[in-house]
N, C-alpha and C positions, 0 to 999 in steps of 0.2 A: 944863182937861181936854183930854188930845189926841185929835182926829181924825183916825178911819183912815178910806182909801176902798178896799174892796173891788171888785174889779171881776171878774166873771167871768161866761161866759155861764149856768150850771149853778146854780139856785135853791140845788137843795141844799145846792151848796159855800160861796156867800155864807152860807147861813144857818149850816153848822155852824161856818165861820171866826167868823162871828158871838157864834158859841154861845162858843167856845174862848176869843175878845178878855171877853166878858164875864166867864165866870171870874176874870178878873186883873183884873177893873173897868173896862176900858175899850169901857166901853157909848155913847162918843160916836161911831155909825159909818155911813156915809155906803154905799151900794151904787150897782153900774153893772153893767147884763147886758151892754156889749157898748164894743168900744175908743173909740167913738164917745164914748157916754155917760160912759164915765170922763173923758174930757178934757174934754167940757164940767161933770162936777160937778165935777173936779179945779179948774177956772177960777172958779168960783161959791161956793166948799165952802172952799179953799186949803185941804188935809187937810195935815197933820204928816206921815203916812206913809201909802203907796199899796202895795197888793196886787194884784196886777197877774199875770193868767193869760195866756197866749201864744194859745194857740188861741181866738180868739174872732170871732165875726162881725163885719160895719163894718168894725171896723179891729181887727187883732189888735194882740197885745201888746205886739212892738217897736216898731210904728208909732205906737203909742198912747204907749208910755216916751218916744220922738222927739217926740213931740209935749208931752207934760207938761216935759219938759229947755227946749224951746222957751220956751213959758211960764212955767218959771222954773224955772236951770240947777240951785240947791240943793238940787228937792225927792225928799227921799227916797222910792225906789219900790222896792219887794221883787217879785221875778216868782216867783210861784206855781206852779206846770205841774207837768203830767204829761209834757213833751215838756221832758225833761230831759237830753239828749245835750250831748257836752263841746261842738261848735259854738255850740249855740242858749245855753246858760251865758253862754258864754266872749264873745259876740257881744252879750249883754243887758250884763253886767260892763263890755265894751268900751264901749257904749252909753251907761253912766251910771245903770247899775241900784245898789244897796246891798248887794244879798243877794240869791240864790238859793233856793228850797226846793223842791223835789222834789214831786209828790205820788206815790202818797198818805205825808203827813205823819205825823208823832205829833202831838198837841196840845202838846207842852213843845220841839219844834223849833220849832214856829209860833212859838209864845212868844218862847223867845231870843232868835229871830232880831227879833220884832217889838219885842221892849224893848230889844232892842241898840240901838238904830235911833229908837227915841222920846227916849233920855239924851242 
C-alpha cells in the first residue's frame, strides 16, 4: 500500500487532502504541520509520494523539497500552494519537485496528479 506524506501548516487542508486520498483507498498517510516535521517523517516514514505546501513555518516548502532531494534524490514530492506564481512553479519543478497543484484544488486534480505519480 503506498505512503503519502502530507505536509501542511493548516489542520484543515491535511485533513480534507486526507479526506480526498481516502476516496481512492489510499488510507496509508502520514501528516507534518511544518517543513521541519515533514523531513524528519519523510526520513522515518520513507513515504512513496509527498505533498508538500510552500508557505509554512520552520522550514517552508522549497527548503524542505531541498532537503527531502538531499535524503534521497528519487523521492517523489508534489507542492501543493496557494502561492502558485509562474516563478515559485517553475523554481519547485527546477528543484526536483513531480508536479505542481494550485490551491484551491478539485478533488480529481489532486487525484491525477497523485496517482500519476504513485504508477
Amino acid at each position: 500500500m503506498s505512503k503519502i506524506l502530507i505536509a501542511d501548516d493548516a489542520s484543515f487542508m491535511r485533513l480534507m487532502i486526507s479526506q480526498i486520498l481516502a476516496r481512492q483507498g489510499l488510507t496509508n498517510v502520514i501528516e507534518a504541520e511544518n517543513g521541519l516535521q515533514a523531513v524528519e517523517q519523510f526520513k522515518s516514514n520513507k513515504p512513496d509520494l509527498t505533498l508538500l505546501d510552500i508557505t509554512m513555518p520552520e522550514l517552508d516548502g522549497l527548503a524542505a523539497l531541498a532537503e527531502i532531494l538531499r535524503i534521497n534524490p528519487l523521492a517523489k514530492v508534489v507542492i501543493c500552494s496557494a502561492v502558485a506564481n509562474d516563478n515559485i512553479v517553475r523554481e519547485a519543478l527546477k528543484e526536483g519537485a513531480v508536479g505542481f497543484v494550485a490551491k484551491p484544488f478539485r478533488p480529481d486534480e489532486l487525484l491525477d496528479i497523485v496517482l500519476k505519480h504513485l504508477n
